[in-house]
Structures are given as C-alpha cells and as structure tokens.
N, C-alpha and C positions, 0 to 999 in steps of 0.2 A: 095524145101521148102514145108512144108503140107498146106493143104487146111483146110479151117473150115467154119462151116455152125454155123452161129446166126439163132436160134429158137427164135421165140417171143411166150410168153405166159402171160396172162393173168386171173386167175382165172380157168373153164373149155375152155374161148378159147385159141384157138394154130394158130398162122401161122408158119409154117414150110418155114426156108429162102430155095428159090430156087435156091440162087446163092453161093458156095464157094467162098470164101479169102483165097487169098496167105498170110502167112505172117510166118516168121521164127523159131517163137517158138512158144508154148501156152502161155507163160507172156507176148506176143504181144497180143496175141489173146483175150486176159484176159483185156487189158491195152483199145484195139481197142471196147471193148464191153461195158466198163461202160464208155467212151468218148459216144458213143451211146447211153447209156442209159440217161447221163445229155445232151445229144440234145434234147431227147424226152420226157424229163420229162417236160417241158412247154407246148407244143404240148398236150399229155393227160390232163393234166392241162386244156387246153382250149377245149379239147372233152367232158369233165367232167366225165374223168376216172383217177380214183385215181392209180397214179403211184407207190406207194406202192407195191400195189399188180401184180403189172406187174415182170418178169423175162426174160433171154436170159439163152435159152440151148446152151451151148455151143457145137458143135459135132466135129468129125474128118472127113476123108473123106468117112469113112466108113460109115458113119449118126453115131457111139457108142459117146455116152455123155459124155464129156469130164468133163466137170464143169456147173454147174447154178449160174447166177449172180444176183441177186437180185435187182433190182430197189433200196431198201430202201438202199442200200450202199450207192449209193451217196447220200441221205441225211446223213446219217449217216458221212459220211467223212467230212461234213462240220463243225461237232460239233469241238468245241474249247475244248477238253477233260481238258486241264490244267483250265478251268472257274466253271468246275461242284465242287471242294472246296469251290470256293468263293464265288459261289450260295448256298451250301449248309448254308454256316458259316453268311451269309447276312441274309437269313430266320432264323439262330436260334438266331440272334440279334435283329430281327423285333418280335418274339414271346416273349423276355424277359424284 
C-alpha cells in the first residue's frame, strides 16, 4: 500500500508532516485529509486563525504533490445546496 505525507499550510507558513500514512489508495488519502481538516477546524478556531485559509498538501512517498485540500471544503460541504433557491425566491418576496 503507498505511503502519504499531509503538509499543513497556512498562508506563507508551512509545516511539513514528518510522518507517512499507509492507506490504499489516494481517495482514502483524500477521504483521511478533510476528516482532519474538520477536526481542526475548531482548534484554529480557538487559536484565532482563520481556517479558511489553512490547506493540506497532499504528497506520495516521493514528497511529489499529489493534491491540495483546502480547509474551506469543509465549510463548503456543509452548505444545503437544494436551500440556495429558496433563499434566493424569500429575498425576492421580501423586496416586493
């Protein structure tokens, strides 16, 4: 099974993960990164660094970057995409 290294970045800071994970494919790897990113999205939260702008590089074992995952997904996944009509269609009932 490959090995992957989670980079955390922030802005200009970077810590580079020192430790590989085992795990099977890159859609684990992918799966295991934003599960980590909504652990730690409370944690910066309470450092008063905005999780937004935080990331995980993702690498092989090579350190070559596989993918970057962006912190703001998981807000983003929480959106109820099917409510943004009925927000839109409530505000154009409230302006008439």
């Amino acid at each position: 099974m490959p090995w992957y290294f989670f980079d955390f970045r922030q802005g200009q800071d970077h810590c580079a993960g020192e430790q590989s994970i085992e795990f099977a494919n890159v859609e684990q790897a992918y799966l295991e990164a934003f599960k980590a990113a909504e652990d730690m999205w409370s944690e910066l939260l309470r450092q008063r660094r905005d999780p937004r702008r935080c990331v995980f590089e993702v690498r092989d074992e090579r350190r070559e970057l596989l993918f970057v995952l962006p912190f703001q997904e998981v807000i983003e996944s929480c959106r109820d995409r099917n409510d943004a009509p009925a927000q839109r269609n409530a505000q154009a009932r409230r302006r008439s």
